[in-house]
C-alpha positions in Angstrom: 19.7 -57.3 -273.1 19.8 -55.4 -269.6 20.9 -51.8 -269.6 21.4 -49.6 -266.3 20.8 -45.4 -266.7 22.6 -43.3 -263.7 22.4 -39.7 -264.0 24.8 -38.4 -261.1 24.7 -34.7 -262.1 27.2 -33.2 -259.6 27.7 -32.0 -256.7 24.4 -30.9 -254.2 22.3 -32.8 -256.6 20.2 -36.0 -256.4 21.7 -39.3 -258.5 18.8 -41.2 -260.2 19.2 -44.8 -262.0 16.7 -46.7 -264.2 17.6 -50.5 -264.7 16.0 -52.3 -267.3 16.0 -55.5 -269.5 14.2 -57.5 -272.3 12.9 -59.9 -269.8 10.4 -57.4 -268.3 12.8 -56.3 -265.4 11.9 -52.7 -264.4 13.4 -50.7 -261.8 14.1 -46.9 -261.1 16.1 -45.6 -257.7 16.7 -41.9 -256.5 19.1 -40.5 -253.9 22.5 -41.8 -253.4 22.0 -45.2 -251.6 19.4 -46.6 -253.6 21.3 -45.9 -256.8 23.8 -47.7 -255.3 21.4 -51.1 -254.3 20.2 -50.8 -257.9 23.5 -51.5 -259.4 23.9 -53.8 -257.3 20.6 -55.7 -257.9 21.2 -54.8 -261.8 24.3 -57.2 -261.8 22.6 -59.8 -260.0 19.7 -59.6 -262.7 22.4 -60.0 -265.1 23.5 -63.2 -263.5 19.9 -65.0 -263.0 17.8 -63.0 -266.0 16.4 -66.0 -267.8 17.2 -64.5 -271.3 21.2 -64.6 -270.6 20.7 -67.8 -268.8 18.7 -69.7 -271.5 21.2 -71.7 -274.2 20.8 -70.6 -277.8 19.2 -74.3 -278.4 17.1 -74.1 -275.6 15.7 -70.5 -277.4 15.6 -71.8 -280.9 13.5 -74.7 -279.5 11.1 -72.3 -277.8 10.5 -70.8 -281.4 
């Protein structure tokens, strides 16, 4: 449901990372640090994203 892009070309260049997910979540980075805070806050969407954390009864009752 969440998926995370990095494009770290090679050396002398500048890493970019998109994060993204079903639930709406949008999030882009550039340059070494952010890309690294994105993964970061990536994996603790992962953990709280409300599409992972809803039961399948809990979803089948919403439809």
């Amino acid at each position: 449901m969440a998926w995370l892009h990095i494009v770290a070309p090679g050396r002398g260049t500048t890493p970019t990372a998109s994060s993204w997910c079903e639930c709406g979540h949008r999030a882009r980075a550039v340059g070494r640090l952010r890309v690294l805070a994105l993964i970061d806050t990536h994996r603790a969407h992962r953990a709280l994203c409300p599409l992972r954390t809803t039961t399948t009864n809990e979803r089948r009752g919403a439809a």
